[in-house]
C-alpha positions in Angstrom: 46.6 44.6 -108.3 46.6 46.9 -105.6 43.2 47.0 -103.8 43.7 50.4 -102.1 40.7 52.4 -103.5 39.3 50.0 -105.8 35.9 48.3 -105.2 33.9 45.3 -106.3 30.4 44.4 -108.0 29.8 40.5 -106.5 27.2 38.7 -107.9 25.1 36.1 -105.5 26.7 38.6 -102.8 24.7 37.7 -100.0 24.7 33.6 -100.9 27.7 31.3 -99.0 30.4 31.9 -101.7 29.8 35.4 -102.5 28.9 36.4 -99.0 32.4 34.9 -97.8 34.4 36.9 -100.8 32.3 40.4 -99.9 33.6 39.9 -96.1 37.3 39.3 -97.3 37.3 41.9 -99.5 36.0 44.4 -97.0 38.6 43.2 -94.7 41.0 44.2 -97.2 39.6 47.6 -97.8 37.6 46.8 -101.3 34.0 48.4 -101.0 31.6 46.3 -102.3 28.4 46.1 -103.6 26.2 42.7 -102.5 23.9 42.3 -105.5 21.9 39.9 -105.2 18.0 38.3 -105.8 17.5 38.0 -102.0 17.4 42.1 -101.2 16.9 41.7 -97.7 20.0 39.3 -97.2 21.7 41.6 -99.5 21.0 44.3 -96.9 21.7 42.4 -94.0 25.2 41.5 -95.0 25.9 45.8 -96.2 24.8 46.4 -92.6 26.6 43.9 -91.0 29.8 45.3 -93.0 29.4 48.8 -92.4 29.6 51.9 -95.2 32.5 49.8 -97.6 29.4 47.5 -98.7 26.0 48.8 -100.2 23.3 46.3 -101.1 21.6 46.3 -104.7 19.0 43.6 -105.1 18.1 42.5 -108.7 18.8 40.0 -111.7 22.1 39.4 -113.2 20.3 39.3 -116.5 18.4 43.0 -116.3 20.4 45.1 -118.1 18.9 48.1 -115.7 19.6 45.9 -112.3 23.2 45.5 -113.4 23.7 49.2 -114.2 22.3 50.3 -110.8 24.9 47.5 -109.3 28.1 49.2 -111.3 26.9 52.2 -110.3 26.6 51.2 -106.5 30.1 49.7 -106.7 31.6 53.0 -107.7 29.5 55.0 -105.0 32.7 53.2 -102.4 35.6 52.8 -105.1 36.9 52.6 -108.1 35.1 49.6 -109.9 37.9 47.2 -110.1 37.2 44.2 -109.7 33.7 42.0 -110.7 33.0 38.7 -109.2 30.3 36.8 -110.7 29.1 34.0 -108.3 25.2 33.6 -109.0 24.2 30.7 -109.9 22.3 27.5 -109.5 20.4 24.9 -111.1 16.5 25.0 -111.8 16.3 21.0 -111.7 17.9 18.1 -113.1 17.6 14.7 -115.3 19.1 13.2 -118.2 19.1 13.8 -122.0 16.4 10.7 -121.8 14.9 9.1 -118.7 14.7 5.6 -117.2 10.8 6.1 -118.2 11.8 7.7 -121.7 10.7 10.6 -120.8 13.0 13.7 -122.5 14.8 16.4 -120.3 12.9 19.2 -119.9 14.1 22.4 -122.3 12.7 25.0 -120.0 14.7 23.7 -116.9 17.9 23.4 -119.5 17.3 27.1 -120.6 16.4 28.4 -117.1 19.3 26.9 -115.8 21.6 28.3 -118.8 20.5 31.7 -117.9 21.0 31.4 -114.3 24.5 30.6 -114.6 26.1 31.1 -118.6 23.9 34.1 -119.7 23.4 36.2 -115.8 27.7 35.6 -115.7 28.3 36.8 -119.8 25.8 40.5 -119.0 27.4 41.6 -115.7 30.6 41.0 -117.3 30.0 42.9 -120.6 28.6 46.0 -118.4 31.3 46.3 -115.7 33.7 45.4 -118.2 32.6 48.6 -120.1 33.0 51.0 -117.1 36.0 49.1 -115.9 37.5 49.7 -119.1 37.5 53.8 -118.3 40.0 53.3 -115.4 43.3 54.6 -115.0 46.0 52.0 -115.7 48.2 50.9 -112.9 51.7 49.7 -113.7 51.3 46.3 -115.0 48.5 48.2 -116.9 46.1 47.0 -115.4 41.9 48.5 -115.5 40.3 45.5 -113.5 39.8 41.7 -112.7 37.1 39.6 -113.2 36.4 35.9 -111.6 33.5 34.1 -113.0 32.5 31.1 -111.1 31.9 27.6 -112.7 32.2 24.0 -111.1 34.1 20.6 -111.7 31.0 19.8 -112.7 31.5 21.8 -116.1 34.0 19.5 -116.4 33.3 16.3 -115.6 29.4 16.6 -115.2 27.9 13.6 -113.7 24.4 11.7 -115.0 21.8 13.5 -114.5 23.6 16.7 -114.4 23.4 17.8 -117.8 21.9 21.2 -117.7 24.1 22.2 -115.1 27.2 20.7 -116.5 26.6 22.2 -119.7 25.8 26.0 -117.8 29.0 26.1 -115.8 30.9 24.3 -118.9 30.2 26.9 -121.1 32.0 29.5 -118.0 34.8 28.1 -118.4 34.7 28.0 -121.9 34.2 32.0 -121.7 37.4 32.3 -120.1 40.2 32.5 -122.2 38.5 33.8 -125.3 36.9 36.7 -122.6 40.3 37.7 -121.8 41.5 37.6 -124.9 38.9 40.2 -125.8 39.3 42.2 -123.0 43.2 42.2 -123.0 43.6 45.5 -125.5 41.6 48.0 -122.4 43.9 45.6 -119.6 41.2 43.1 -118.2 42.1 39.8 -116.9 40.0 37.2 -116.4 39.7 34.0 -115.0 37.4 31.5 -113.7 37.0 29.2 -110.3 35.5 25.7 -110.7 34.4 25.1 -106.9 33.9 20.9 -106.1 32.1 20.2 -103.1 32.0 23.7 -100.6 30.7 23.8 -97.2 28.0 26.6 -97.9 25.2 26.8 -95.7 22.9 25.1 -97.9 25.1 22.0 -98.3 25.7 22.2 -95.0 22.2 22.0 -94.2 21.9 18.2 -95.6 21.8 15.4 -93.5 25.0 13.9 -92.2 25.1 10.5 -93.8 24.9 12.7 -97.6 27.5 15.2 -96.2 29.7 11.5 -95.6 28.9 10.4 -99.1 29.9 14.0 -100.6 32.7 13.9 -98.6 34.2 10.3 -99.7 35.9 10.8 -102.7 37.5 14.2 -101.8 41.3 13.0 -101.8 42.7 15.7 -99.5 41.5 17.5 -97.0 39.2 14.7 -96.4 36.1 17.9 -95.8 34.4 20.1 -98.0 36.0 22.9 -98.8 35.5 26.3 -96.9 33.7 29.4 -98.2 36.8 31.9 -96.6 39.0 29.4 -99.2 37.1 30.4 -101.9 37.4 34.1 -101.4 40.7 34.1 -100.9 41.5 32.5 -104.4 39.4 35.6 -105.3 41.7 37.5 -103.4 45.1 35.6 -105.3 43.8 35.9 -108.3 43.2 39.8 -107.9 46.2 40.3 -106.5 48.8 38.1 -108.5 48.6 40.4 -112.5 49.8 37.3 -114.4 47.1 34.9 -113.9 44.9 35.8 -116.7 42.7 32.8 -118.7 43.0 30.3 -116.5 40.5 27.7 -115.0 41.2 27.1 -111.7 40.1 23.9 -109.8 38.9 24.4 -106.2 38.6 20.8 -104.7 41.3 19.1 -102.7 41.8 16.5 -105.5 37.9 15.8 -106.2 37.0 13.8 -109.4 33.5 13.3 -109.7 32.7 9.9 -110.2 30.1 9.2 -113.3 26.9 8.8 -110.6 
C-alpha cells in the first residue's frame, strides 16, 4: 500500500508496542491517532510527534470512544490502516489451583475483553469507514494488524486466560479477512514473544536472564522499532493477507 495520505487508528498508542508503530508511521508520513486508556500519555506522545498524530483517550470497547478515534484518524488522512495493540492481562492461575481453588471467571472475562472483544469492535468500526475508500490498484481500501502473542499458541501453566484471549486473535484472522476481502481489507495478525517494552524492561535483571534463555536467536528480547516495522511490511507488502505472524527470534515457550 502506498502510505502517501493515508492515516492510522493505533490502539494502546501510547504503550511500548503501539507507541513504537505511531513514531514509525509518522516517520513515514502516516498521521495517526494514539488512542489509548492513558490520555495524558496519549497526549504526550501527539505532542512529541507534532500535527501528523492527535491523541483520543478512551476504551477499545465503547462504541462512542472508537467512533471519536476513526474520526480523529481521518482529521490527518485517509483512514487506512488500523492497528490494534491494547491489551493485557487482568491476572492469572490455572483452570484449578495447587489449593483446589477454581480460576477466577471475572479475571478470564476481564481479560477476554481486554484483548479478544476491545481488538473484534475497533476492527468492525474502522473497518466500516475504511470500507468507503477509494481503491488503489491492487484494490486495496485498508490494512488491519491485530496483535496476539506465542502465548495464544503455546500458552504456558498458569496462563490460561491470556492464552485463550490472544488465541482467539489469531483465530479471528483468516476468517476476518475472509469477510472483509469483498470491500478489499486485509488482515493479519502479529504474535509478539518476549519484547523489550518498558514494562518488561523494568523487571529485575536476573528475570530479564531467565526471559531471555530460551530465545534461540538473537539471544535479547526483541525491540519495539522491530515490531513496528512488521507493521510497516505488512502494510506495505498487498499479498500478505490471513496470516499469523510469529515475532520471536525462534522462542518456544516452555510448559512453565
Amino acid at each position: 500500500m502506498d502510505l502517501e495520505g493515508r492515516s492510522a487508528l493505533v490502539t494502546g498508542g501510547a504503550g511500548g508496542l503501539g507507541g513504537a508503530t505511531v513514531r514509525r508511521l509518522v516517520e513515514l508520513g502516516v498521521g495517526a491517532a494514539v488512542f489509548d486508556r492513558d490520555g495524558e500519555r496519549a497526549a504526550a506522545v501527539a505532542k512529541e510527534l507534532g500535527p501528523a498524530a492527535v491523541a483520543v483517550p478512551g476504551d477499545v470497547n465503547d462504541d462512542g470512544d472508537v467512533l471519536a478515534a476513526v474520526d480523529a484518524a481521518g482529521s490527518v488522512g485517509t483512514l487506512s490502516l488500523v492497528v490494534n495493540v491494547a491489551g493485557g492481562g487482568t491476572g492469572g492461575g490455572r483452570t484449578v489451583g495447587r489449593d483446589g481453588t477454581p480460576h477466577d471467571k471475572d479475571v478470564f472475562t476481564s481479560t477476554m475483553a481486554m484483548n479478544a472483544f476491545g481488538t473484534f469492535n475497533v476492527t468492525r468500526l474502522a473497518a466500516a469507514a475504511m470500507a468507503a475508500n477509494e481503491p488503489d490498484e491492487h484494490g486495496q481500501r485498508g490494512v488491519v494488524v491485530n496483535t496476539a502473542s506465542i502465548a495464544g499458541i503455546e500458552g504456558q501453566t498458569g496462563q490460561l486466560a491470556y492464552a485463550a484471549a490472544k488465541a482467539a486473535i489469531l483465530g479471528m484472522t483468516l476468517p476476518m479477512a475472509r469477510d472483509l476481502a469483498p470491500v478489499g481489507i486485509r488482515v493479519c495478525a502479529i504474535a509478539p514473544g518476549t519484547m523489550g517494552t518498558p514494562l518488561m524492561l523494568s523487571v529485575p535483571d536476573e528475570l530479564q536472564e531467565h526471559l531471555v534463555r530460551s530465545i534461540v536467536f538473537p539471544r535479547r528480547m526483541g525491540r519495539p522499532e522491530e515490531f513496528a516495522l512488521l507493521v510497516e511490511s505488512i502494510a506495505r507488502n498487498p499479498y500478505l493477507n490471513g496470516e499469523n505472524i510469529r515475532l520471536d527470534g525462534a522462542l518456544r515457550f516452555p510448559p512453565k
